[in-house]
C-alpha positions in Angstrom: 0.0 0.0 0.0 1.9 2.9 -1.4 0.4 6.1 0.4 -0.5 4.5 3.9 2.8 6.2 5.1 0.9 9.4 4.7 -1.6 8.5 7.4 -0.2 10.4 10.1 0.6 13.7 7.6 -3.2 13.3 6.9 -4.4 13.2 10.4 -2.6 16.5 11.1 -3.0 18.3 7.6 -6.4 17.1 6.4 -8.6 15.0 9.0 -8.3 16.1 12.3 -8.8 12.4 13.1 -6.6 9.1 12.2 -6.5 8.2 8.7 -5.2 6.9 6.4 -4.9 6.2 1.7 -3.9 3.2 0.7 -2.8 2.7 -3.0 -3.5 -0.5 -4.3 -1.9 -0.3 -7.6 -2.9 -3.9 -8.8 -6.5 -2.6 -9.6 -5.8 1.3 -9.7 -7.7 2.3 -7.0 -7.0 4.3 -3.7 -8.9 4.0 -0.4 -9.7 6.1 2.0 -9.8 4.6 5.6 -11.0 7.1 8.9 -10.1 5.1 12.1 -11.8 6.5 15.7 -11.0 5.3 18.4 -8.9 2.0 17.1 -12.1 0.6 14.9 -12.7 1.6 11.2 -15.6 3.9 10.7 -15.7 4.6 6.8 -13.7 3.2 4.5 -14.3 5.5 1.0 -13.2 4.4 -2.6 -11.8 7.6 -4.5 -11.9 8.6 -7.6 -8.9 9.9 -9.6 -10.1 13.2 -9.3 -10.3 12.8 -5.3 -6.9 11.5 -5.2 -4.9 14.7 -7.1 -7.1 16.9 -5.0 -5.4 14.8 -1.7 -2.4 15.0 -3.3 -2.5 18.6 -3.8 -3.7 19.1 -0.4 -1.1 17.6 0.8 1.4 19.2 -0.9 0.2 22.8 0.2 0.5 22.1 3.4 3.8 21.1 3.5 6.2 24.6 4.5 8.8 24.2 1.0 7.1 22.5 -2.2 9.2 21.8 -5.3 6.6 21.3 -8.3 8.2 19.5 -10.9 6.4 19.3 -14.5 6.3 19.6 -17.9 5.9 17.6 -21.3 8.1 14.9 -20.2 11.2 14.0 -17.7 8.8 15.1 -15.2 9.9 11.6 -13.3 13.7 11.7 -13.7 14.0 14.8 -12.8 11.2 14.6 -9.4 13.3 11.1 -8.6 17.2 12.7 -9.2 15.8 16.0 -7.3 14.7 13.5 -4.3 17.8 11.5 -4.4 20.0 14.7 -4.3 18.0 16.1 -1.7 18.3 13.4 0.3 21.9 12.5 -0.2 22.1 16.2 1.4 20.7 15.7 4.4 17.4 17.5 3.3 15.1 14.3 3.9 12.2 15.5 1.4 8.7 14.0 0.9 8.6 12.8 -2.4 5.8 11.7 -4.4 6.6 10.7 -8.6 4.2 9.1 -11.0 6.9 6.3 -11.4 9.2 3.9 -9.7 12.4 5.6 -8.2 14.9 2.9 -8.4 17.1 4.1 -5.8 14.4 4.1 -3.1 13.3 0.4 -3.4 13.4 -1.5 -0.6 12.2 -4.8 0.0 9.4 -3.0 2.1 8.9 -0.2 -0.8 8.9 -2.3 -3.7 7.1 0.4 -5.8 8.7 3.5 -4.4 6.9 6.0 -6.3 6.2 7.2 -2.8 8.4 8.5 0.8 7.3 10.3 3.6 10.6 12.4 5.0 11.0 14.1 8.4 11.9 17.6 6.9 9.5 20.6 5.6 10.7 19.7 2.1 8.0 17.7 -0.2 8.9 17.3 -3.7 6.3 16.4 -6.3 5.4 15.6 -10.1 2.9 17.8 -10.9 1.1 16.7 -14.7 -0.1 19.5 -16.9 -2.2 16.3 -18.9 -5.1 16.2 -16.5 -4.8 20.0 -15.4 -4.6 19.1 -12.0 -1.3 21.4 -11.6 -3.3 24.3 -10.8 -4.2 23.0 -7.7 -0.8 23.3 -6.6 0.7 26.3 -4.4 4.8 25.5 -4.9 7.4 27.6 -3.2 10.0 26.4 -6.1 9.0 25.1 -9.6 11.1 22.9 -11.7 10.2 22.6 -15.6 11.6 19.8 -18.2 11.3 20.1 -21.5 8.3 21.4 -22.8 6.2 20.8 -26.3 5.2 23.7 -27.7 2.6 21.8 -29.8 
């Protein structure tokens, strides 16, 4: 489950109560899951729309953003600014739209996803769905862009 380390980040960002997303990326789907009091009171499918607006939430709340877009290299560039970042010291939250080699870990196997301990939170932001205006980034990065 890819975004259940974000749990705790939702609790104090979003909720005000514990929960937690879950990624299940063998059927494309994210969950939703509100816990009170140790039990499970609502468990919520969400839709793809749901999910960039929790993304995006989560990425304002966060004190320095890095957006990274554009037409494409948008996830080399979000992985190699993480791996730098973190190879300083700087311990980012990342989130990419692919695999980051380096970051696998027999517990991460997908590691598209890591939740760091510093006010950093870098993300790939896509143009294609237009869900990059819901982002507020202190610092944005652009590949390559089509003009076309």
């Amino acid at each position: 489950m890819l975004l259940s380390q974000f749990g705790e980040r939702l609790n104090r960002h979003l909720m005000g109560r514990d929960s937690v997303v879950c990624l299940l990326p063998e059927v494309s789907i994210s969950l939703l899951v509100e816990v009170v009091h140790g039990g499970i009171e609502r468990v919520e499918i969400l839709t793809y729309s749901q999910q960039m607006k929790l993304l995006a939430a989560l990425f304002n709340a966060a004190p320095q953003g890095i957006a990274i877009g554009g037409t494409s290299g948008k996830s080399t560039v979000t992985g190699m600014a993480g791996w730098i970042m973190c190879q300083a010291g700087r311990d980012p939250t990342i989130m990419n739209g692919a695999v980051m080699k380096n970051f696998v870990t027999s517990e991460a196997l997908f590691a598209s996803a890591l939740v760091g301990e510093n006010e950093y939170f870098v993300a790939e932001v896509d143009e294609s769905d237009g869900s990059i205006a819901r982002y507020e980034p202190g610092m944005n990065v652009r590949s390559l862009v089509d003009p076309t």
